[in-house]
C-alpha positions, -999 to +999 in steps of 0.1 A: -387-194-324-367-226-327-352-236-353-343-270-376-316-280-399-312-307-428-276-315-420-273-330-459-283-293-470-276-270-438-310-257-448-328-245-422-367-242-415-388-224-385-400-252-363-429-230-350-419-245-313-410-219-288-387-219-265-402-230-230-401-196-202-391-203-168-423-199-161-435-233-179-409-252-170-421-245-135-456-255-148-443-286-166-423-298-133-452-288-113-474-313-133-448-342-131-446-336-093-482-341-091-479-374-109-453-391-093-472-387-062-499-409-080-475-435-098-454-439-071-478-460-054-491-478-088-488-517-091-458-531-110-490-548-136-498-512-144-464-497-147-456-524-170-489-525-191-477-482-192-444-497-207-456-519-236-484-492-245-456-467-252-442-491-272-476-496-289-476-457-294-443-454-311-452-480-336-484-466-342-466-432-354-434-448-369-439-436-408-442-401-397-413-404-367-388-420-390-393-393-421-392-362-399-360-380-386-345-385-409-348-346-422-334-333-390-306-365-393-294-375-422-290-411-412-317-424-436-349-448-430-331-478-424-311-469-394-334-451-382-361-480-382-340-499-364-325-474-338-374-469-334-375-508-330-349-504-301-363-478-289-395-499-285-382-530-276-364-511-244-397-497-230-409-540-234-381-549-216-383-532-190-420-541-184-410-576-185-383-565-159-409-543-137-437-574-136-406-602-125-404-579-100-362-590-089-351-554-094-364-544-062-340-564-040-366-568-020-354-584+019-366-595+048-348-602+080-370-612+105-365-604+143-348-629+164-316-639+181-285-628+163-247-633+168-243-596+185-275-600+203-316-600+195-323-580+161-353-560+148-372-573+120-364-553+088-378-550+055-359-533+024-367-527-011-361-498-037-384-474-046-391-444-067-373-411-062-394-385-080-393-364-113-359-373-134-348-348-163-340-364-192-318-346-221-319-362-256-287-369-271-283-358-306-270-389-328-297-417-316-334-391-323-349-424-303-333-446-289-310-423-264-339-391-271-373-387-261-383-425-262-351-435-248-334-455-225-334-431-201-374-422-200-381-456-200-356-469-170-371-440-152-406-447-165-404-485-151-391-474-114-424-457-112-408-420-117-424-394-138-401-379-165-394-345-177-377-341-210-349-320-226-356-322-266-326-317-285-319-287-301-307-308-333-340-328-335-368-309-322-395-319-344-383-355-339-390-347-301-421-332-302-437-355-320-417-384-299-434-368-273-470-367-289-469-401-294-456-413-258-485-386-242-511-404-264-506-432-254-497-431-217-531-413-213-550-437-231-531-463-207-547-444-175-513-428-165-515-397-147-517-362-164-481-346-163-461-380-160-443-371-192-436-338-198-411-321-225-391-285-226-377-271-255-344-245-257-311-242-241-324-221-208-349-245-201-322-272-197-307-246-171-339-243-156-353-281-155-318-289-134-318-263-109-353-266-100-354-282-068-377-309-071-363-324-101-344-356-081-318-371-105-308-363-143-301-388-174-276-371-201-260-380-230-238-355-245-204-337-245-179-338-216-186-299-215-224-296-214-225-320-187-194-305-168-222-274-173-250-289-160-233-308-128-223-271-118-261-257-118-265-291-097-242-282-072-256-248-067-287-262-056-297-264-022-299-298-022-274-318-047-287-348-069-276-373-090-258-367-125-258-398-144-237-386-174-228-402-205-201-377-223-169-387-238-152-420-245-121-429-272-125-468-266-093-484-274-088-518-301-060-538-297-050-563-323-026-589-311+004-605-339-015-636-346-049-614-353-032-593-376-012-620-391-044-644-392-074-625-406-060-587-422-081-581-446-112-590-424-101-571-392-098-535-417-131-544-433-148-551-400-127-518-379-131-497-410-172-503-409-173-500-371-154-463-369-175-450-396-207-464-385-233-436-383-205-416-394-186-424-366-212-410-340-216-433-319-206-431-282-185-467-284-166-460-318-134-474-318-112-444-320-079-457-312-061-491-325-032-508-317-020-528-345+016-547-346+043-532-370+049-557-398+015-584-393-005-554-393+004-532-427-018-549-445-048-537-418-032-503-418-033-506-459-068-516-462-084-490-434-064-461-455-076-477-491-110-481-477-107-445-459-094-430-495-123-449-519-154-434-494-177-406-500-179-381-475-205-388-447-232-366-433-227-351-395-250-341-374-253-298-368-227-280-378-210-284-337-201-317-347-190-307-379-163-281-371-152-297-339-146-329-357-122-303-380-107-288-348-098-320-332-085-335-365-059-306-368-052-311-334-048-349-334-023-341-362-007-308-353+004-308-318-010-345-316+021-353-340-005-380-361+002-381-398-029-386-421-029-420-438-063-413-457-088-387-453-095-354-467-119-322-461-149-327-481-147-291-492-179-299-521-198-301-495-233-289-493-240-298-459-221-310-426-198-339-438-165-351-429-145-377-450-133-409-435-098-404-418-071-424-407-047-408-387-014-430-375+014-426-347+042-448-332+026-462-298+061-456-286+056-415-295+015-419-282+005-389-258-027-380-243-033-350-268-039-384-292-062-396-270-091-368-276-124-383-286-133-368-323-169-377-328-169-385-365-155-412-387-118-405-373-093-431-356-062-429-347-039-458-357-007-469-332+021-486-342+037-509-319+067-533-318+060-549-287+028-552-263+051-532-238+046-505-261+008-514-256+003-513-223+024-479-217-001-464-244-026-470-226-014-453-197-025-423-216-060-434-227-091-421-204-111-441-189-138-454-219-174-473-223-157-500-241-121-515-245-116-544-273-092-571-279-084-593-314-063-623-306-059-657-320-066-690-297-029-697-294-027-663-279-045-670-251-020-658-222-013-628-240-051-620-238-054-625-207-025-597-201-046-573-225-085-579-205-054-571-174-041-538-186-079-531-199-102-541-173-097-507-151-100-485-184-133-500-194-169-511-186-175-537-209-143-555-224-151-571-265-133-598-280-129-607-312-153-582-327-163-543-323-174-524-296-205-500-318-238-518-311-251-523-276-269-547-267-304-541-247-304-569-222-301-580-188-262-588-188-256-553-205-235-524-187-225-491-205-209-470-187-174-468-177-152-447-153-142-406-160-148-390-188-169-417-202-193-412-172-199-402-137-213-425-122-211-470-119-243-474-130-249-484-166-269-463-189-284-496-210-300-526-199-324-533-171-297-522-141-301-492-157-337-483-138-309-483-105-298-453-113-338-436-100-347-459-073-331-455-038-337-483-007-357-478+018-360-504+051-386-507+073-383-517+108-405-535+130-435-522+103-472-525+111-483-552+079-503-523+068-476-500+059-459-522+041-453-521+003-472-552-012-438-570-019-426-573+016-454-591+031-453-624+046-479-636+019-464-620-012-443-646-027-448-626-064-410-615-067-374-629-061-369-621-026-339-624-001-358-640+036-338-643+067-307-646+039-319-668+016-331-660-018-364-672-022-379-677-060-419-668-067-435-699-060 
């Protein structure tokens, strides 16, 4: 029998879930292979009519979603309203996406005379791939979880999902799931397009079985190390798209720190502690200038020191936080400007803590993620001392730069020395808080992911759809968007991009 825990109290409580045999997982992938082979061929109106009913269905159950949340949590009704608002506004999104119809790249070269010689005519668009495995992350219950992202990217291609719940949240995900079920069904969808397993073998067995065709995760550089090695045992590899560990550098230039002090520790100091500091894009290192910037480095410690300790997650979180904290300061060579073990305690909680270093002396044992409200502080005398720093950072989702107007060529040599670290580059503000939107990537290069493909945002349904091209097609074979009388979606004709009339 699974188990839950109230991470304020560590108290824990049967679930009365079970953990799912091999045997139904088969079952449950069985049912979702059934499905796609149904919604595969469905129209875009109805994949995105699905899309906004799921949304429907979430809101429908939101009292009861947000207070078992919040018991398996900790982070309280108003974050987690907002994170179920998300959550909702994705799956609309990407229905508005699915019925405009331009993430299909469709294109259409007909035959004719080329440069090299005549051509065949060919036709190409992306399409679904099959049933995707999605595991549920454990610091966004919704938004990253069950009626995440991921579901719904995978959803709007016109895949059918099957779903990892989290072991920290499984109430939250069962009834997640209840109320995405309900109200696909009622929409017409297929039986089995949504399916759910529960415990850490099933995980094992959801990847491994072979018609499972691509898997979304959010987690820790070591679960999905874990899970890409059952993938390539398999017969037949597929894709990992993994989100899983990311330190996102802050640099504050001279005339930043010299400029606006007091509002750059107020703002840095809310963005590493946000959520507790459990977000995937918390800013977790920070280069401030010697001299302009003690009064930051003053007011993240005083801030840091005058906080109450703040609830984690599962008690994984909580002593890892502890074990990378010593480390950060033990062989790390960090010294603690503010921050102490919050030995009270009742539950899993950590205490705000700023660790600092000279960037001359950084090292990449600094530049561990420690997912909690921990950052690491540099101290630099020149940007030199910046940009060999960063030599040491990994790869992250985010890299951000404070700088005044008048700084402008100095900058441009920061987005320069951050662009190759970093998938989306912030200026002027903090990198927690992403954006669901069109322009939107999250990802970034290793260990923050595995793949180019971003994770939010509509270009995130191109991580489950692959392109197909037809040549010299009968009419009647062809999907409905490459005919010569569709003109419903963006479409690329002989090379010309060619708008819906």
């Amino acid at each position: 029998m699974l188990t839950t825990t109230d991470p304020r109290t560590a108290s824990v409580s049967e679930t009365g879930i079970e953990p799912t045999t091999p045997a139904e997982v088969a079952r449950v992938v069985d049912a979702a292979t059934a499905a796609f082979d149904t919604q595969r061929w469905s129209s875009r109106e109805a994949r995105a009519a699905l899309l906004d009913a799921l949304a429907d269905g979430l809101e429908a159950d939101r009292a009861a979603l947000v207070e078992i949340a919040d018991r398996e949590t900790g982070l309280g009704e108003g974050r987690l309203n907002g994170e179920l608002s998300r959550s909702q506004f994705q799956f609309r999104l990407f229905a508005d996406a699915v019925r405009e119809g331009g993430y299909l790249e469709a294109a259409i070269d007909h035959a004719g005379e080329t440069p090299i010689g005549p051509g065949p005519e060919l036709r190409r668009m992306l399409v679904p791939i099959g049933p995707i495995a999605v595991f549920g992350s454990s610091n966004f219950p919704f938004a990253f979880s069950v009626a995440g992202g991921d579901t719904a990217s995978a959803l709007a291609g016109g895949n059918a999902v099957v779903l990892k719940a989290h072991s920290s949240h499984p109430l939250t995900s069962q009834r997640s799931f209840a109320a995405l079920e309900r109200a696909a069904l009622a929409a017409g969808a297929p039986a089995g397009l949504l399916g759910i397993v529960y415990g850490t073998q099933s995980g094992r067995d959801l990847v491994s079985d072979p018609r499972i065709t691509a898997v979304g995760f959010t987690g820790s550089l070591g679960a999905g190390q874990a899970l890409v090695d059952l993938i390539n045992q398999r017969e037949q590899p597929i894709p990992f798209y993994g989100e899983l560990s990311s330190v996102n550098p802050l640099v504050i230039t001279p005339g930043a720190a010299e400029a606006r002090a007091e509002a750059i520790a107020d703002g840095l100091f809310g963005s590493f502690t946000l959520g507790a500091g459990q977000f995937c894009t918390k800013p977790g290192i920070a280069f401030v200038p010697r001299g302009a910037g003690d009064a930051i480095v003053d007011g993240l410690a005083q801030r840091a020191a005058a906080a109450s300790g703040q609830v984690l997650l599962n008690s994984r979180i909580a002593t890892s936080f502890g074990e990378i904290r010593d480390r950060l300061v033990g062989a790390g060579g960090a010294e603690a400007a503010a921050g102490v073990v919050a030995d009270d305690a009742t539950g899993f909680e950590a205490a705000p803590t700023v660790l600092t270093i000279d960037a001359s002396a950084f090292t990449p044992a600094l530049a561990e993620e420690a997912f909690g409200p921990l950052i690491v502080v540099a101290r630099y005398d020149s940007i030199d001392e910046v940009v060999a720093a960063l030599a040491a950072v990994p790869d992250s989702l985010t890299a951000t730069v404070h700088g005044e107007p008048d700084e402008t060529e100095l900058v441009a040599s920061l987005t320069r020395s951050l662009l190759p670290l970093a998938g989306r580059i912030v200026y002027n503000g903090y990198p927690t808080g992403v954006r669901v939107s069109w322009a939107q990537h999250h990802g970034g290069g290793w260990p923050a992911t595995n793949s180019q493909h971003t994770s939010v945002g509509v270009t995130a349904m191109r991580r489950f759809l692959r392109p197909v091209a037809f040549q010299d097609a009968p009419e009647g074979v062809l999907p409905t968007e490459l005919r010569d009388d569709f003109t419903g979606v963006p479409r690329r004709v002989d090379g010309v991009l060619e708008l819906p009339a």
